[in-house]
N, C-alpha and C positions, 0 to 999 in steps of 0.2 A: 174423440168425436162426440160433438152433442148427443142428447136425445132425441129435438130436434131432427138433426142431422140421418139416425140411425134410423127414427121413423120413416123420412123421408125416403131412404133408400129400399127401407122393407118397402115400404107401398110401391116404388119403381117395378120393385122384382114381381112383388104381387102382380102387377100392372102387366107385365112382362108373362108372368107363367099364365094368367088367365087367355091373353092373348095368343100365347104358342100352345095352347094344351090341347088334345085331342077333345074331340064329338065324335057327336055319332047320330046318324040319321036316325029315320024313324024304324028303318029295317033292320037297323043294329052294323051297319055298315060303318065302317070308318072315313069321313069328311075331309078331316085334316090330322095330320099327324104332327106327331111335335116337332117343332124344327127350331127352336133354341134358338133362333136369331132376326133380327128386321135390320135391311140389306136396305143403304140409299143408293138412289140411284142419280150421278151425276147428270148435270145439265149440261145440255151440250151447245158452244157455239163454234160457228166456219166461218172463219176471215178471208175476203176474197177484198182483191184489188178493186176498184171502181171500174165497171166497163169490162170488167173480165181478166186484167192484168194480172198475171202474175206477180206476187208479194213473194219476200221471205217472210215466215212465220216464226215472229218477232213478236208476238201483241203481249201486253200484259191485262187482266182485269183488278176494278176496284166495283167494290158494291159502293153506292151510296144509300147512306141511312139517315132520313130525314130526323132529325128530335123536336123534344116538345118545345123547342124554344125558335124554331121554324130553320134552324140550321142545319148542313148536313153532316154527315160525320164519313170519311173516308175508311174504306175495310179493304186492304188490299186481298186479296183472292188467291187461295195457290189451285193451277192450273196444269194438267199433263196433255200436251201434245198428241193428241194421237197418230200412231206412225206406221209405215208397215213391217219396220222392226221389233215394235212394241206394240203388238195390238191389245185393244182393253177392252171391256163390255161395256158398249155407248157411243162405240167409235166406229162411223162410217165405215162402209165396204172403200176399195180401194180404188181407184178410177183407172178407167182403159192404163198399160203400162206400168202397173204397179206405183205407180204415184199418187199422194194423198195431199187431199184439201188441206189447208191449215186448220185442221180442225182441233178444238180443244174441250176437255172435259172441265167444269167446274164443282164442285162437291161443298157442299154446307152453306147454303146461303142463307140465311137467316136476320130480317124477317123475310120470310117467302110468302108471297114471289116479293121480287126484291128488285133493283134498278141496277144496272151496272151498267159500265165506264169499261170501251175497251180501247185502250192506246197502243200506238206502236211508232216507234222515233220516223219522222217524216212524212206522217198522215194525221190528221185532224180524229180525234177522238170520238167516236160516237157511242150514245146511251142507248142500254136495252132493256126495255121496258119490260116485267113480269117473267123475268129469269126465275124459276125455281128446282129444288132437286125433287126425285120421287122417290118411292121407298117400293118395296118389297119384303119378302120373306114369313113371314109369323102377320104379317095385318092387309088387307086388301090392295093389291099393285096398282099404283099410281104412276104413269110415266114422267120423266125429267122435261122440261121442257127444250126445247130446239129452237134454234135461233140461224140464220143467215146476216152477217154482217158485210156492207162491203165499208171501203176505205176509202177516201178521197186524200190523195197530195195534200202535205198541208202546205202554204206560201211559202213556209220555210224550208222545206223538201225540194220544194223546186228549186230546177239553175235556170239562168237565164242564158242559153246559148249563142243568144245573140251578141250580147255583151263584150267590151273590151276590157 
């Protein structure tokens, strides 16, 4: 590892232990205690049918990242489900019946807030503007942000029932 390199990492940790280190009021009271870690907090978005239909929750996300040369650059996104078999910190309560929105967690978007791209096979794609994730633990709680997506049919989804 460089010098460079090994500096750069001392300063992180620096950066890191100033940040989780205890205070102390003026009474001699303890503020905050060390807590050794900054916790992100996923963004969360809910894919819902156009109109209230029910979907299967099928979407995929991509971030897009504009560069300096005014083009964009695709980030595909990894995404967990929120379910009521698996619940996670960030994920909607459960609605009447024990059945859950399509909802999904996204984690590291970067730059934030950021653009993303959420598709799913037989609906028209839509962009969500100022997607970001939050943080916690050792530095001031920022929340993830939230998002409502619905979906519209895309032409190609449709059948035409009339048709011979």
């Amino acid at each position: 590892m460089s010098l460079t390199a090994r500096a750069s990492l001392a300063l992180i940790s620096l950066s890191l232990l100033d940040a989780c280190s205890s205070s102390s009021a003026a009474d001699g009271t303890a503020v905050q205690a060390d807590c050794g870690a900054i916790e992100l907090r996923p963004a969360l978005i809910v894919v819902e049918g156009a109109g209230g239909v029910t979907i299967a929750c099928d979407a995929t996300f991509t971030q897009l990242v504009p560069t300096d040369a005014g083009a964009t650059t695709q980030n595909p996104l990894s995404a967990w489900l929120c379910t009521p078999m698996t619940p996670m910190n960030g994920c909607p309560p459960t609605t009447d019946g024990g059945t859950s929105p399509c909802a999904y967690l996204l984690n590291r978007i970067a730059p934030s807030p950021g653009r993303v791209e959420v598709s799913q096979p037989g609906y028209a794609s839509t962009i969500v503007d100022g997607v970001f994730t939050g943080v916690g633990g050792c530095v001031p709680p920022t929340d993830a942000s939230t998002a409502v997506v619905e979906l519209s049919p895309s032409d190609a989804g449709r059948s035409d029932a009339g048709a011979d």
